[in-house]
C-alpha distance (Angstrom), angle and dihedral (degrees) to the residues before:
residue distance angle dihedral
X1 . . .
X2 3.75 . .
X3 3.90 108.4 .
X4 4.21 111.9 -124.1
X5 3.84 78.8 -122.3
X6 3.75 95.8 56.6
X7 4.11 85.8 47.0
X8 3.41 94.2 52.5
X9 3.74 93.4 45.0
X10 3.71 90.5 57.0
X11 3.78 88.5 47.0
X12 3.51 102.5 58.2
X13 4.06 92.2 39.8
X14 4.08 83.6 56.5
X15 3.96 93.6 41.9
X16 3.93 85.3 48.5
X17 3.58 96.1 51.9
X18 4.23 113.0 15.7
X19 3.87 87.4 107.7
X20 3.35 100.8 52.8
X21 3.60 91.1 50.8
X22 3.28 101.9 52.0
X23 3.97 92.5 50.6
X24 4.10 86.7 48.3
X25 4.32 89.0 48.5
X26 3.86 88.3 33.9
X27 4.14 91.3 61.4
X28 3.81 95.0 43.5
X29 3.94 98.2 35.1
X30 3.88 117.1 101.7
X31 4.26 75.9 -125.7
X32 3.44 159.2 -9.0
X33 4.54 86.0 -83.9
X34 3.43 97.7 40.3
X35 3.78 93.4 52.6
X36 4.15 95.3 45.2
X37 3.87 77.9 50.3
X38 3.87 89.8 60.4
X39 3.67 91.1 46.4
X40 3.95 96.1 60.2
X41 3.76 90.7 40.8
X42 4.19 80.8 59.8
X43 3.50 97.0 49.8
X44 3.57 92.9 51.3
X45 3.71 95.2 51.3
X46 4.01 83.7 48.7
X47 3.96 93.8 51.2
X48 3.90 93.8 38.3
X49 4.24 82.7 57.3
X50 3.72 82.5 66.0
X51 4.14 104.6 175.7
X52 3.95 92.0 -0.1
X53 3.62 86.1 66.0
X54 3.72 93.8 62.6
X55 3.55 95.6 43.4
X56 4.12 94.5 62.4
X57 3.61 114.0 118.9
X58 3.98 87.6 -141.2
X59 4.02 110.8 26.5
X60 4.08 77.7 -176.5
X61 3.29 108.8 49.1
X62 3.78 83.2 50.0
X63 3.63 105.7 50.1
X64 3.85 87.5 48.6
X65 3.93 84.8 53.7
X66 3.75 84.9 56.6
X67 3.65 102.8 46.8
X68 3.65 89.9 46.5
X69 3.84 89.5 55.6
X70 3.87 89.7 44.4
X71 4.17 82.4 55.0
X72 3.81 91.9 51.2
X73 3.80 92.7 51.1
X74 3.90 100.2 40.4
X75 4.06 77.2 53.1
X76 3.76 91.3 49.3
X77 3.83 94.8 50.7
X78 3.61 97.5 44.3
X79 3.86 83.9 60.7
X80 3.97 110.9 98.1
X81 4.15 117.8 -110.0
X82 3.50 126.7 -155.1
X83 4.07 110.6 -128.1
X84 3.37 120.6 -98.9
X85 4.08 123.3 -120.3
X86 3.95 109.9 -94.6
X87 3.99 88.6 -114.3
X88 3.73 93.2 54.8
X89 3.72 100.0 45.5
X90 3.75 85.7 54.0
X91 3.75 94.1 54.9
X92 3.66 84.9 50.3
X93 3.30 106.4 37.6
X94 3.66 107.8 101.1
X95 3.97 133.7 -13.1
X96 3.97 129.5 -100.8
X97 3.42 102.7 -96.5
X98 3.85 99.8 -112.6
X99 3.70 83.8 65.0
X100 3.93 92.6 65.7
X101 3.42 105.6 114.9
X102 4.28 110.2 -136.0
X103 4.02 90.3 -96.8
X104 3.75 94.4 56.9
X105 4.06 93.0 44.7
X106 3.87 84.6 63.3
X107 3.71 86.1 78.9
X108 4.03 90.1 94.1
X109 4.11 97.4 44.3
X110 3.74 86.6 42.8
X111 3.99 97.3 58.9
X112 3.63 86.0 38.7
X113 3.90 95.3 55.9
X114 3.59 98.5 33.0
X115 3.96 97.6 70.3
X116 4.80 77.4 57.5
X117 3.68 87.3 69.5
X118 3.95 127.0 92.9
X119 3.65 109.4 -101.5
X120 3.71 89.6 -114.1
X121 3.77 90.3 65.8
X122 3.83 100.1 24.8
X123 4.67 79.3 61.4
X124 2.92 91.6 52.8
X125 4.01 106.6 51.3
X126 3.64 81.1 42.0
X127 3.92 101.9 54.9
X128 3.98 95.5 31.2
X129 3.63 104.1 38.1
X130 3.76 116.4 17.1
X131 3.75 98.0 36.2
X132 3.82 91.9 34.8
X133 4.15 104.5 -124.3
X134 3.86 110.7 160.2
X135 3.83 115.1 -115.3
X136 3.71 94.7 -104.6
X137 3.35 101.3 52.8
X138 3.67 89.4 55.0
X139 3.68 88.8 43.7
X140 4.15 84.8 53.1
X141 4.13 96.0 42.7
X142 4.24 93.8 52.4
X143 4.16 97.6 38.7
X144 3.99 94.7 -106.0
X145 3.61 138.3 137.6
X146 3.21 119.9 -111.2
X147 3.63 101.9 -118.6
X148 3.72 86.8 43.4
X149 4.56 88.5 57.2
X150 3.43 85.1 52.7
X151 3.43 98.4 51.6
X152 4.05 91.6 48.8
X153 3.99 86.1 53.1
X154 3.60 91.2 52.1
X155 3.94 95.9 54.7
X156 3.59 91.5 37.6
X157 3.72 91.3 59.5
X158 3.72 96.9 45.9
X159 3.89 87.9 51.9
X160 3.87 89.6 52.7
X161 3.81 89.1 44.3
X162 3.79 98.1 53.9
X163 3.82 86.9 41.1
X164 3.83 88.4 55.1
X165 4.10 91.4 49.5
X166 3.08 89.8 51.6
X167 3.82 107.6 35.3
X168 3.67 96.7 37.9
X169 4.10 97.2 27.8
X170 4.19 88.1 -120.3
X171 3.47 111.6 -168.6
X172 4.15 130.8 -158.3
X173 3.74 127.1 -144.6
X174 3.91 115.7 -142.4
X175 3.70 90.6 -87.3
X176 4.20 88.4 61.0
X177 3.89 84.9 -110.6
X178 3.62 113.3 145.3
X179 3.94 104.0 -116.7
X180 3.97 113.9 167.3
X181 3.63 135.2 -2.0
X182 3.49 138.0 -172.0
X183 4.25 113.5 -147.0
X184 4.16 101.0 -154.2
X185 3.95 98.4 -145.7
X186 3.98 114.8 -93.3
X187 3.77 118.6 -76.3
């Protein structure tokens, strides 16, 4: 689990640099959405290092890295791909299951848990995460601020996180990676 320290590490790094950010994804975004995209694809990457986060020598220097990258692969999928033959896209369309890395075996323990939230938080992990709506247009479609969605979507996934340590007995390396996990059967 993600120590309040760790959180409020994160926090203050984001708070310290979420303008500059923005201007930096603003100038190389296609637009104004596209670039406040970017940004909450940076803090996630910054949250998800958990405790190896806080333990950067430049918290800067490496959310810049990150936004950058995010730039280069917005730019990469915007790029048109030719369609793969049916027999390819079957070889490659998903990964033996002993190849699932721990993250990606949470699928089960997450649709388990997620039905345990209020429906205020379970909408919201649904709209936002799962079925990939940006922040704003959430924040546009239920009358909120911006800064207020945001804030809803950052309690709702700490709620579904503890429920998930506790539910499913996730575990963290020292990194704040998710590494094992034990799902107890359904109730």
């Amino acid at each position: 689990m993600v120590e309040g320290n760790t959180f409020e590490c994160v926090l203050r790094a984001w708070d310290a640099h979420e303008r500059e950010l923005l201007a930096f994804l603003i100038l190389r975004a296609p637009d104004r959405h596209a670039a406040e995209d970017l940004l909450q694809e940076v803090f996630l990457k910054a949250m998800r290092q958990g405790k190896g986060f806080c333990l950067l020598g430049n918290q800067k220097a490496w959310l810049f890295e990150v936004a950058r990258n995010a730039l280069i692969d917005a730019a990469r999928l915007a790029k048109p791909h030719a369609e793969l033959s049916g027999e390819l896209t079957e070889t490659l369309a998903a990964p033996p299951a002993s190849e699932r890395g721990p993250v990606d075996e949470l699928d089960v323990c997450v649709e388990r848990n997620l039905p345990a939230l209020d429906a205020e938080d379970r909408h919201i992990i649904e709209v936002c995460d799962l079925q990939g709506q940006t922040v704003r247009a959430y924040a546009e479609a239920n009358q909120l601020t911006l800064a207020a969605a945001k804030s809803r979507l950052l309690r709702a996934r700490k709620r579904l996180r503890h429920s998930l340590v506790v539910n499913c007995q996730v575990r963290f390396d020292d990194t704040g990676q998710v590494c094992c996990h034990t799902p107890r059967p359904p109730a």
